[in-house]
N, C-alpha and C positions, 0 to 999 in steps of 0.2 A: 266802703268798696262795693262794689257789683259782682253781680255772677256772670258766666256767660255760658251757654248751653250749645254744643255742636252736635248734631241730629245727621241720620242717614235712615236707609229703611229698614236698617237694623239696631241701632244699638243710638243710647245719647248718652251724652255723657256732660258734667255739670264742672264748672270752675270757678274757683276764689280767685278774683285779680288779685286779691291782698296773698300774695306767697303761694299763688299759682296752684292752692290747691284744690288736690280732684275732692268734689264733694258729692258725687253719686255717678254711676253706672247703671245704666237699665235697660233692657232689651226691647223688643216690639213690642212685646205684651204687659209692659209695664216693670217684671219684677226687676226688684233693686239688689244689685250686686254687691254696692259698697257698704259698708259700715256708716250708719248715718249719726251716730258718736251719741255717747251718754256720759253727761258731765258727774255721775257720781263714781265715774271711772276715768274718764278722762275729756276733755271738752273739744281736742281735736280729732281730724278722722285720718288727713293722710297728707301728710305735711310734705312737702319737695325740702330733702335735706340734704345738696347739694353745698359742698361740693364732697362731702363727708358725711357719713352716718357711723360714732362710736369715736374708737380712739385709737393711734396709729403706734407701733411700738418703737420706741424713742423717738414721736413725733417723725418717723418718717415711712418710706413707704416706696419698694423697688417693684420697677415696670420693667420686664424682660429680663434681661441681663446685664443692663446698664444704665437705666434712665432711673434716677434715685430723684424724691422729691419730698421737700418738707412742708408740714400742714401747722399753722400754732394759730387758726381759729377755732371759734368755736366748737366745741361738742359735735353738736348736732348741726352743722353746715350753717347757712346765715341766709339763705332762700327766703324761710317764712317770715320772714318782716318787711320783703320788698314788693312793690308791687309791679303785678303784670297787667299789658293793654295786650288783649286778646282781638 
């Protein structure tokens, strides 16, 4: 998979097509914002875990007052294995 890189006169910012994710932040002058990941701690940096992050209680999950909705994917959302065309 590819990266792709969107730039302005202030800030760029870097993406994984494979699971859309952000793999750096940097300003004008170079410095790096993101975590750019150390595999003796962990090999990703900032995965899109969509459409969930964690675990829901009794697998469900109330929006206002009345819009109730149930989740029985995965954990961590199912984003980072798809890929994005940027």
């Amino acid at each position: 998979m590819s990266n792709t890189i969107l730039r302005n006169e202030n800030v760029s910012v870097t993406l994984k097509s494979l699971g859309g994710e952000l793999t750096s932040i940097k300003d004008a002058s170079g410095t790096e914002y993101l975590w750019q990941g150390n595999p003796d701690f962990w090999s990703g940096q900032a995965p899109v875990l969509f459409p969930i992050v964690g675990c829901l209680r009794n697998g469900t999950a109330t929006i206002g007052n009345s819009k109730t909705c149930s989740f029985g994917g995965p954990l961590q959302g199912w984003d980072c294995g798809f890929g994005f065309f940027f």
